[in-house]
C-alpha positions in Angstrom: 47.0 58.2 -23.3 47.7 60.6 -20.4 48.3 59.6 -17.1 44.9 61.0 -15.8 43.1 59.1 -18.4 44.3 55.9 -17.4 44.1 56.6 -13.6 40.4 57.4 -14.1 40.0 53.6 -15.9 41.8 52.0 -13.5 39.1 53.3 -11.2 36.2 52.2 -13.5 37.7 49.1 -13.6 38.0 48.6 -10.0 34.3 49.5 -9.2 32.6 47.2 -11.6 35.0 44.3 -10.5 34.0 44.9 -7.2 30.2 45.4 -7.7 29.8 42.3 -9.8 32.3 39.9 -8.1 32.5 41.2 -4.4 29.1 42.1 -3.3 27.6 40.2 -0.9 24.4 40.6 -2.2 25.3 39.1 -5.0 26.9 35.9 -3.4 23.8 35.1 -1.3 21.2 35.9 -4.3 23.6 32.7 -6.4 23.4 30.2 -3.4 19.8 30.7 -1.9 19.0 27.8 -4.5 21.2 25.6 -2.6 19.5 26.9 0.6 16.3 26.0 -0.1 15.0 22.5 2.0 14.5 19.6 -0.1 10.8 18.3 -0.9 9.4 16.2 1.9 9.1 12.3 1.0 5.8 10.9 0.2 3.6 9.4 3.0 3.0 5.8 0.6 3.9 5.3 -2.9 3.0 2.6 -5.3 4.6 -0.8 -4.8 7.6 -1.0 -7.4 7.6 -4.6 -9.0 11.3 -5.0 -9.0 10.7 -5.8 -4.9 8.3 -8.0 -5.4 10.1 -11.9 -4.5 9.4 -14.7 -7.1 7.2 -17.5 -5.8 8.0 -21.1 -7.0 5.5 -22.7 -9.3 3.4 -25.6 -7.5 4.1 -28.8 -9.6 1.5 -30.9 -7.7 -1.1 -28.4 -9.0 -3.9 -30.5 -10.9 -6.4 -29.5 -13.2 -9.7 -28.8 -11.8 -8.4 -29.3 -7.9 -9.8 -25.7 -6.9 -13.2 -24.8 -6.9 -12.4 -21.3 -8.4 -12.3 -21.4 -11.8 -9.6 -18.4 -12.3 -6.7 -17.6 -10.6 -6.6 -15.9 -7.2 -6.6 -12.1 -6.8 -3.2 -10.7 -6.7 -2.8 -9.5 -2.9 -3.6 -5.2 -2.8 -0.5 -3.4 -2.2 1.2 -0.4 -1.0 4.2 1.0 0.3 4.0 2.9 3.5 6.5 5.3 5.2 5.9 3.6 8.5 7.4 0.4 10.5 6.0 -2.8 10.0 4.9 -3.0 13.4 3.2 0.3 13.1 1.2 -1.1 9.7 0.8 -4.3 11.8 -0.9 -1.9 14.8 -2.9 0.5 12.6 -4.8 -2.5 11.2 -4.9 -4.3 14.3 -6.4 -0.9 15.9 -9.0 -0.2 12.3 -10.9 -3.3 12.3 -11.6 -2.4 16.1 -13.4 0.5 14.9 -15.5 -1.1 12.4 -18.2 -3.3 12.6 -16.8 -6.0 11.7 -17.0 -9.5 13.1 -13.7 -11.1 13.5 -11.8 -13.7 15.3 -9.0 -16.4 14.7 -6.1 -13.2 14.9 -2.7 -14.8 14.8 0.6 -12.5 14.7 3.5 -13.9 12.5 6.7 -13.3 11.9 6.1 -10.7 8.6 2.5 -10.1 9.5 -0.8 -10.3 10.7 -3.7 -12.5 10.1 -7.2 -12.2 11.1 -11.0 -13.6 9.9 -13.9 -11.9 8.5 -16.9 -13.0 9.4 -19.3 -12.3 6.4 -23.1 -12.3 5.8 -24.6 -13.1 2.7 -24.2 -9.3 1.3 -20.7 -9.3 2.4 -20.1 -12.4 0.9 -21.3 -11.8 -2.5 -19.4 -8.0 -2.9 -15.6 -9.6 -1.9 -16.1 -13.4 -3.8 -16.7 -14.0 -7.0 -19.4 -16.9 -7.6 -17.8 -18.0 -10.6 -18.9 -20.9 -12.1 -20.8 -21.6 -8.5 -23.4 -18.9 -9.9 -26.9 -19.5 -9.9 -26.1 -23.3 -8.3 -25.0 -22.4 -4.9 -27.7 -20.7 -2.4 -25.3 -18.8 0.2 -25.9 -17.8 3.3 -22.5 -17.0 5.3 -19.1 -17.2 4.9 -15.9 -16.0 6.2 -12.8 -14.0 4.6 -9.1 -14.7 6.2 -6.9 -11.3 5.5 -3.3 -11.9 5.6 -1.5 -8.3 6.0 2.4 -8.9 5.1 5.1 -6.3 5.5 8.6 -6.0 4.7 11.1 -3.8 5.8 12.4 -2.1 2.7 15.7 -0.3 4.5 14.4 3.2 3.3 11.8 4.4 6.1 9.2 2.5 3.9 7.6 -0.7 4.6 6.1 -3.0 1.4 2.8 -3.9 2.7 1.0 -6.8 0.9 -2.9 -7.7 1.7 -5.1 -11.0 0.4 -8.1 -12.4 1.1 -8.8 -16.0 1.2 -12.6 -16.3 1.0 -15.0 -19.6 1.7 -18.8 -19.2 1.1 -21.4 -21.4 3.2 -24.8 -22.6 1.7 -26.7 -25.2 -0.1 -26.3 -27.0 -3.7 -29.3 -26.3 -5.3 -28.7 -29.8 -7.4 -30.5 -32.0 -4.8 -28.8 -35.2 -6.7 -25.2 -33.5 -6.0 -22.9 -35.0 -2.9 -23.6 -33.4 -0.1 -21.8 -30.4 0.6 -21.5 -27.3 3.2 -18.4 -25.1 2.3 -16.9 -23.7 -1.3 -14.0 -21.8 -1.7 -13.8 -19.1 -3.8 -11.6 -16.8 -5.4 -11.9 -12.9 -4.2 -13.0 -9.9 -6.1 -10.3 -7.6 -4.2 -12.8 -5.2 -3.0 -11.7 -5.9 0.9 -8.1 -6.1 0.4 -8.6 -2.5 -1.5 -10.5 -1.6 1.0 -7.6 -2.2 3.7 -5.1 -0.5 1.5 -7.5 2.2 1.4 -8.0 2.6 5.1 -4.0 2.3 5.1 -3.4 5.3 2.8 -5.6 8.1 4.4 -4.2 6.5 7.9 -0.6 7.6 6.9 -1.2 10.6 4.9 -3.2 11.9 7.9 -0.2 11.5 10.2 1.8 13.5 7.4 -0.6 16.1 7.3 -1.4 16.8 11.1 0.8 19.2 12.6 3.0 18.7 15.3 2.2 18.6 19.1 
């Protein structure tokens, strides 16, 4: 091979090594992947069991010592990417904005409580009668919400909502022992309806832009 020959692919050489290897074109084209911002967490995102804290059985528990005749409605839950506190003060701030009749609030150390105050309606859509059906004429009752949140180290906070429900009215048995108050196990429809309320609250915040 003459010595022109071999100068002349020594050049070809050259060129393509520095096209495909040196070109700065080509280096930012292979790392704008690694540019690109990663996806935005979630404003709330189902409550993963694994967190959830086992509760001791209750040994004293006898048979036919509640009035409800199944067991209560697991609590509604969610997890939020907010602080406890601010779950604790959205909800505290919601039911100010409803019509709602409400008392008896008490602030504790993982939560909030407050009472519902329910009219017959009311009563009926978050209870169940159970077994009470057709022998129990209601008129009122009253729904304490317990709101619990936990701090889960990751910008979310578990939040946890139940409804203890009692129903006020009348036997219709006139023979049976006199009696006012009934408690009753809830159908989940205000503790959804919190959690609800919670969702659009914190997606909201995610989707307004900034000031």
């Amino acid at each position: 091979m003459s010595t022109a020959r071999k100068q002349r692919l020594f050049c070809l050489f050259v060129f393509f090594l520095l096209f495909f290897e040196g070109s700065p074109e080509n280096c930012s084209y292979a790392q704008a992947p690694e540019d690109k911002p990663a996806s935005a967490a979630p404003a709330v995102r189902p409550c993963d069991s694994r967190q959830e804290s086992p509760k001791p059985a209750r040994k004293d528990k006898t048979k036919g010592k509640n009035d409800a005749d199944s067991k209560e409605f697991a609590p509604a839950c969610l997890e939020a990417k907010d602080s406890p506190l601010g779950v604790q003060e959205f909800f505290q701030s919601y039911i100010r904005t409803q019509a709602w009749r409400f008392g008896e609030e008490k602030i504790v150390a993982d939560g909030w409580i407050v009472a519902r105050y329910l009219d017959k309606d009311e009563l009926l859509q978050f209870a169940k009668e159970g077994r009470f059906a057709g022998h129990v004429t209601w008129n009122a009752g009253k729904a304490v919400v317990v709101v619990t949140t936990r701090d889960l180290g990751d910008s979310y906070t578990r939040v946890e909502v139940s409804a203890r429900i009692q129903g006020s009215g009348q036997n219709v048995d006139r023979f049976a022992p006199a009696r006012d108050l009934w408690n009753l196990n809830s159908s989940g429809a205000l503790e959804k309806t919190l959690i609800a309320a919670l969702e659009d609250h914190c997606k909201s915040l995610r989707s307004s832009p900034p000031n």
